[in-house]
C-alpha positions in Angstrom: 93.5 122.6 124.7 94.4 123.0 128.1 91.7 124.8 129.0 89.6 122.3 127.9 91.3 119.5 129.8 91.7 122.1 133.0 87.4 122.0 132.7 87.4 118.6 132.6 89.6 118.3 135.6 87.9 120.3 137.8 84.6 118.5 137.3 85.8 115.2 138.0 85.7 114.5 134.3 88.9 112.6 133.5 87.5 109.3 133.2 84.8 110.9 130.8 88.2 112.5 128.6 90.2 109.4 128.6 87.7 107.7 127.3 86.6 110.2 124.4 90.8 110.4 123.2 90.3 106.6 123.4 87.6 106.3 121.2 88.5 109.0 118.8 92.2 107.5 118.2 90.5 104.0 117.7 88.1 105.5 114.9 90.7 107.2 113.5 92.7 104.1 113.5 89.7 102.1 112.0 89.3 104.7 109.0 92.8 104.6 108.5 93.1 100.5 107.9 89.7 100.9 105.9 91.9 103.4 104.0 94.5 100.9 103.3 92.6 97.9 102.8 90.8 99.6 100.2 93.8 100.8 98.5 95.3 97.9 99.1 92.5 95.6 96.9 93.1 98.5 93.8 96.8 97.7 93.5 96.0 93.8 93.6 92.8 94.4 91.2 95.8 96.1 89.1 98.4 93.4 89.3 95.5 90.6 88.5 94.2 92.7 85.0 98.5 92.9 83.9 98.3 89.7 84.5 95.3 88.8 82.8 96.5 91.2 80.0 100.0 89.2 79.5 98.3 86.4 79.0 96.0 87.5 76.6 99.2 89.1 74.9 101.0 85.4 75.2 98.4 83.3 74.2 97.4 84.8 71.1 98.8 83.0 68.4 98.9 86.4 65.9 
């Protein structure tokens, strides 16, 4: 990796670099939240069927 940086250094490329780790960690960032959301709305989906089914259970007078 320090090669890599050393290249980009010697060109004049820092500003180029920075901006490339910047943009990677903020789509990483973005798929991660996606990530959670996502699994976040399955464990509410979850919670709201129990529910749903408890009162099904409840309700019926059998």
């Amino acid at each position: 990796m320090s090669d890599l940086a050393a290249v980009f250094a010697e060109r004049g490329d820092l500003a180029h670099l920075a901006l490339f780790l910047w943009a990677s960690g903020a789509s990483a960032l973005l798929v991660w939240a996606l990530r959670e959301l996502a699994a976040s709305n399955r464990r509410f989906n979850d919670f709201v069927t129990e529910i749903a089914r408890l009162e099904r259970l409840f309700a019926d007078p059998d």
